[in-house]
N, C-alpha and C positions, 0 to 999 in steps of 0.2 A: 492376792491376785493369782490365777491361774497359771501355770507355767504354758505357754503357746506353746513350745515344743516339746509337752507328756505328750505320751500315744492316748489315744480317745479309747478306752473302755471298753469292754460287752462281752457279756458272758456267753462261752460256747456251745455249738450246736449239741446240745447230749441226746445220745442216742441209751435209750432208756434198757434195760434188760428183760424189759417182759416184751417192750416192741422186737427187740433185734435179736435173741435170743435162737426164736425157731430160727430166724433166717442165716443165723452165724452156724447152727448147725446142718441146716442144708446146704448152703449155697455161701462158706465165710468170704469167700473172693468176690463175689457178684455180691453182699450185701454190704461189703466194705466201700468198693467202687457207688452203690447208693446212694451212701450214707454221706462221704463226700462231695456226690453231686447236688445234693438236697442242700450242703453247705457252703455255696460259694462263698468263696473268699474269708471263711471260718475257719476256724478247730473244733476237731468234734470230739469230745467226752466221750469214751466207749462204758458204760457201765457194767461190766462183767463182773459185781458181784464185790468180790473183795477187793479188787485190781480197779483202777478204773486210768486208765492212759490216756493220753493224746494222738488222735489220729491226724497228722500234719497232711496232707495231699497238696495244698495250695502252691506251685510253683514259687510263689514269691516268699513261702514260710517254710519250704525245703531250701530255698538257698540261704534263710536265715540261719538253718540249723545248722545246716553242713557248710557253707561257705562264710557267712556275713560275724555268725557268734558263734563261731564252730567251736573256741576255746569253753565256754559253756556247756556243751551239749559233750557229752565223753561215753565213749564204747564201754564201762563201769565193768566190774569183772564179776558183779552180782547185780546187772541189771540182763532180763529175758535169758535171752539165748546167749548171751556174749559169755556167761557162766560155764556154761555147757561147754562152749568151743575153748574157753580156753584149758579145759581138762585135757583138749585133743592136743590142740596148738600153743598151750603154754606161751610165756611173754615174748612172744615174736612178733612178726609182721603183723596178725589179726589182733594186737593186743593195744595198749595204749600209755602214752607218757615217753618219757625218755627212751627208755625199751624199745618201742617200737620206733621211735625214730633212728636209733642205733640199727634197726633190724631192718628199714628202708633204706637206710643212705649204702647199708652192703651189699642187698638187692638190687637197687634199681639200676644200677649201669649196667646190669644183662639183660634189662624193661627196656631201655632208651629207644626210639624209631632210627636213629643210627645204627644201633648194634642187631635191631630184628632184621632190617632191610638186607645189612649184611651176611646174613645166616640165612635170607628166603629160598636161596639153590638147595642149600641142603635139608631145610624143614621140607621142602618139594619133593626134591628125591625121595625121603623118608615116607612121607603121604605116600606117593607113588608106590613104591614097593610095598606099603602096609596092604595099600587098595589093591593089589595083585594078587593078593592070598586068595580074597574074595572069587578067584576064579575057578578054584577046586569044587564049591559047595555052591556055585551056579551051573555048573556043568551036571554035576550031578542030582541036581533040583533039592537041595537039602535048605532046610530053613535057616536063615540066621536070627539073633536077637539085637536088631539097631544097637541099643545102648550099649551090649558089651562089644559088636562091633568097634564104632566109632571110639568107646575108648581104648579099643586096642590099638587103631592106628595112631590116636594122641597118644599114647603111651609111647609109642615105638618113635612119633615124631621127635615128641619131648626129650625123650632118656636120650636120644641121640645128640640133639642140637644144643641143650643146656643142662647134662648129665653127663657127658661124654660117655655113654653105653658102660657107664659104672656101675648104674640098676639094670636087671636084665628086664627085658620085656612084662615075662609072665609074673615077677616079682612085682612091678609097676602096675599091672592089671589086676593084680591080687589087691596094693595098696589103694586102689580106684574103688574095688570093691568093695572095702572096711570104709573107706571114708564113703560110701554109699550107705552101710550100716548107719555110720555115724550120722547123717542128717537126718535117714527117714527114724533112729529111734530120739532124736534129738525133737521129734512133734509129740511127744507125749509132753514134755517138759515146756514147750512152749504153751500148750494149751492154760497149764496150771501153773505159772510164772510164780504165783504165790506160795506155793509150796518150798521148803526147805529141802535141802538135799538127803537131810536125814529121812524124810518120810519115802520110802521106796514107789517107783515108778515104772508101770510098762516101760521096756527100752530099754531100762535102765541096765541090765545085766547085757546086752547085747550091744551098746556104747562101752564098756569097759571092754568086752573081749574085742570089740575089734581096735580098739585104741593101743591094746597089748597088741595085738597082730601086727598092727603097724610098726611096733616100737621093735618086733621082732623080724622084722624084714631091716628096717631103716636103721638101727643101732647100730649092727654090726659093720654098714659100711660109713658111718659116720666113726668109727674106733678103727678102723682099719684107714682112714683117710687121716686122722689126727694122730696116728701112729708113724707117717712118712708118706702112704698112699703114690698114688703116680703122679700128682699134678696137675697142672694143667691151668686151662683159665674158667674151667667149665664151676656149676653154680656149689658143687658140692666143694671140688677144691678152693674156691673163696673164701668157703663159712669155713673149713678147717685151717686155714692160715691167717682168718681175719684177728682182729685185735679189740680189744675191749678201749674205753676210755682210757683207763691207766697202764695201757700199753702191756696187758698180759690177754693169752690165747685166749679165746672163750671156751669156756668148758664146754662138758660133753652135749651138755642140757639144752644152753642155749642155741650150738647148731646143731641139735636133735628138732628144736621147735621151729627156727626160720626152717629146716628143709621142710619138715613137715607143713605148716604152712605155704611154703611156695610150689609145692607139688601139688597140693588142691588147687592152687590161685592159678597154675598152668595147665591141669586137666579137667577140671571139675566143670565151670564156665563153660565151657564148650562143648563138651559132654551132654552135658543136660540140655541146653540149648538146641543145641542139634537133633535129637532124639525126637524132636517134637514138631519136625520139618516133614519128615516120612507122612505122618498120618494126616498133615497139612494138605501137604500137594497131592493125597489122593481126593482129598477134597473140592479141591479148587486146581481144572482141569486148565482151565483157561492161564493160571500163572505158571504152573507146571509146564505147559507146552513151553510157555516163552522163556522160560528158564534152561529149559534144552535144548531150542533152538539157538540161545544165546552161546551155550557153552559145546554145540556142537558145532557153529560155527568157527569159534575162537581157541577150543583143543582139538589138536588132534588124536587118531584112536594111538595111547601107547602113550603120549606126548607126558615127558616130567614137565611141569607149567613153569614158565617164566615168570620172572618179575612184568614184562613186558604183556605177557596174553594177561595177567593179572591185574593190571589195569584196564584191559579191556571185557572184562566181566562186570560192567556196570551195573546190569539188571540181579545180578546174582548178590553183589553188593544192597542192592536195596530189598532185596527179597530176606537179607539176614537182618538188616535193620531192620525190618519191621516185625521179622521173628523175636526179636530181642524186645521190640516194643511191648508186642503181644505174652511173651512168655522169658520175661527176665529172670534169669536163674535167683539173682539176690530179689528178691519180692518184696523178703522184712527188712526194713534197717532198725532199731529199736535203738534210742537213744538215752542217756539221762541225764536232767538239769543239775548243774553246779549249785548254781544261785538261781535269784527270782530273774523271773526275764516276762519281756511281753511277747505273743504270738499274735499278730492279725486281730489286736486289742486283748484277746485274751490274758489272761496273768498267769503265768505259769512261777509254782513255786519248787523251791530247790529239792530235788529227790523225786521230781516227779519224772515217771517214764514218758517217753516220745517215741509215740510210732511214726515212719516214714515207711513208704512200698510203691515202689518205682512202680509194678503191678498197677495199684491204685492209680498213681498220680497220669498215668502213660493210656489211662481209660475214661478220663474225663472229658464227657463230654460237649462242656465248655470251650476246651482247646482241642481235641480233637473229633474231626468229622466222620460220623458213624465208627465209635470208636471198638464196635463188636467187630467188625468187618477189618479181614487178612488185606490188606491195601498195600502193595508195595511201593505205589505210584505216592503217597507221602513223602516217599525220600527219592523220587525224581531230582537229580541236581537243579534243574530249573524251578523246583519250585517255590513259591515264598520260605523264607526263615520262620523257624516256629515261633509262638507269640514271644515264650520267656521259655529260657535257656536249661529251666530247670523241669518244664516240660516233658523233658525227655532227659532219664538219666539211668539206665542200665546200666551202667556202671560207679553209681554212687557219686559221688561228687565232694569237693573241698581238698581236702590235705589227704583225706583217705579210700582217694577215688583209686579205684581196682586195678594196680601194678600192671597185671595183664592185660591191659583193654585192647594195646596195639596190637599184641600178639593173636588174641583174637581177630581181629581184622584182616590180617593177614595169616592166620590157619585156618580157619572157618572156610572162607571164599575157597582157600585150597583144598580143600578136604569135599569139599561139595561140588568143584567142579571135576578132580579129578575121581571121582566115583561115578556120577552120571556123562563125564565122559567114558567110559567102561561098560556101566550097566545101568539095566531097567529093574523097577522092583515092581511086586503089587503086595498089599499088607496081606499077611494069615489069617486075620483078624480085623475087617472092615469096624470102620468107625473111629470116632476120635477121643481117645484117652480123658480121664478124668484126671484134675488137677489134682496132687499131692503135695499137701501142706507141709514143708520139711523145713529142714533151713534152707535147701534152696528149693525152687518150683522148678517139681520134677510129675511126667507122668505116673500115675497110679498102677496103671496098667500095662504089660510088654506089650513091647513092639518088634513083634517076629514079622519078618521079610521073608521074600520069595523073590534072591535077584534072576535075573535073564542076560548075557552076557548083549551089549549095545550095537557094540564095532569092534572091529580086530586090528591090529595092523596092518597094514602091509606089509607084504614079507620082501624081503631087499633080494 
């Protein structure tokens, strides 16, 4: 007799290699998103030849992965990209097992929504003063470049509030820039996932120097903090006094890899994200307006922002939700099976790869309405809850959902009100960026700016 509670059977949508082929090479984001929709409530086969993975989008078979049988599905250290990062990040935070749970539980108490809310006066300050620079090269009509903007002011925020100004600035902006290296050579490698490390690849020499570069900025204050260093509570003196299981210091290595990791997981994300708001709002005049009317109403010219006007930047809040909806830095999640398991009837057997992409899933448009269209009115607080929870997940979800989410939440909103409270921009270069396939989803193209100073102070 039949077991009533097996899952019911059916083999997956496959998307074929002579069908999807041209369109993974024009358009691999928009043919993904497709290929999904075509599949409700499926897994779809990608046939790319030697590889052939699972493309998971279905809300209800993302939270299987990452939430429901998360212990199944593991970040593998030779499955896609997870290989690549951890040459950079080594068994830290981005890594998986014991390790990385030793490498969260030392972390996260400087993640908590306690200990951010606590530090917002001074991440504020620091925005503040970062976004003040910007006043020399508006004055004098010189262009900037958004992206190394914005990560200077995270840089300057960051190193301050959970660095204790132990990295300097320009060192922190240099390490921003290598790990920029490091994603955009790190898409050769995803493209051809079945390649061996031995076989040489685009990228691949331009991934090791900047990984050295990093190690060469970051080394020496990780030996210089495990050597006596000054203290403190801040993120670097933790990892150099923390303790292993059997109660001896962690070597050099392993707080070389958490810093290195949690200095992408606090600039990176927002970085990238951000960059891709400029070329939005000259798009879309109509959000734009209402976004500066909102944060001209609620800051003033000069004003470090409060916890307080902070909550009252509602619209600016849902104008970065839906930025994140639309262009989620993590895109790829790539998974790999343990054991056999079922997906959405599917059978999934042990060693098989699992694609997830928030991207994907955040475009469906089954759950979301007109889901090409910049809509910030989505995340209206009044509006209905989304269907399923997994829906929407820019920042990953289960046990290895993104340390930083909160801190994004509250630097982001700061960082974007206290700039357009200041100044106007208009792009150098009209038009909207093309998507770059990296490890995380970043424009292809700069984004040079031309600010205009907004409001001044009043002078006392």
């Amino acid at each position: 007799m039949a077991d009533p509670t097996a899952p019911v059977l059916r083999p997956p949508y496959v998307a074929s290699l002579r069908r999807t082929l041209p369109g993974l090479l024009r358009d691999p984001l928009g043919t993904l998103v497709a290929l999904a929709d075509a599949a409700p409530e499926q897994v779809v086969r990608l046939n790319l030849g030697t590889i052939r993975p699972y493309l998971v989008a279905e809300p209800a078979h993302v939270q299987h992965v990452l939430r429901d049988n998360a212990a199944n599905y593991t970040r593998a250290g030779d499955s896609m990209m997870w290989k690549s990062v951890r040459k950079l990040a080594g068994d830290g935070i981005l890594s998986e097992g014991p390790q990385w749970e030793a490498s969260r539980r030392r972390l996260q108490p400087h993640f908590t929504a306690k200990r951010i809310d606590a530090v917002v006066d001074d991440l504020s300050r620091a925005i503040s003063e970062a976004v003040d620079e910007l006043a020399a090269p508006a004055r004098d009509g010189a262009p900037v470049d958004a992206a190394s903007e914005i990560s200077r002011i995270i840089c300057q925020a960051v190193i301050r509030v959970f660095f204790g100004d132990k990295i300097s600035v320009a060192d922190g902006v240099r390490v921003v820039a290598e790990q920029d290296t490091v994603a955009t050579a790190l898409r050769f490698r995803l493209l051809a996932p079945f390649l061996p490390d031995a076989v040489p690849m685009p990228g691949d020499r331009a991934f090791r120097r900047a990984v050295r570069n990093i190690d060469d900025i970051l080394l020496p204050l990780v030996r210089a903090e495990r050597a006596g260093g000054t203290g403190g509570d801040d993120i670097l003196a933790t990892l150099a006094r923390a303790r292993d299981a059997h109660g001896n210091k962690l070597d050099e290595q392993r707080v070389r890899d958490d810093l290195v990791s949690i200095f992408a997981t606090t600039t990176e994300t927002t970085y990238v994200v951000l960059t891709w708001l400029f070329p939005l709002l000259e798009q879309l005049p109509d959000v734009a307006a209402r976004l500066y009317e909102e944060i001209d109403r609620v800051v003033d010219p000069g004003d470090v922002i409060s916890r307080e006007q902070l909550g009252q930047l509602r619209y600016t809040r849902m104008v970065l939700d839906e930025l994140i909806r639309a262009y989620p830095s993590g895109w790829l999640v790539p998974r790999t099976a343990v054991a056999d398991d079922v997906i959405g009837g599917t059978r999934i057997s042990a060693g098989a790869t699992i694609v997830l992409s928030p991207y994907v899933t955040q475009r469906l448009a089954r759950f979301w309405d007109r889901p090409e269209v910049f809509d910030p009115e989505r995340f209206a607080p009044e509006r209905p809850r989304r269907a399923h929870r997994y829906a929407y997940y820019p920042f990953g979800g289960g046990a290895h959902q993104c340390i930083g989410q909160y801190l994004f939440q509250l630097e982001a909103p700061l960082i974007v009100a206290t700039l357009f409270s200041r100044f106007r921009y208009r792009l150098c270069e009209p038009g909207m960026p093309h998507p770059q396939l990296a490890a995380s989803l970043r424009p292809r193209e700069r984004v040079p700016l031309m600010l205009t100073p907004h409001r001044q102070p009043a002078l006392a």
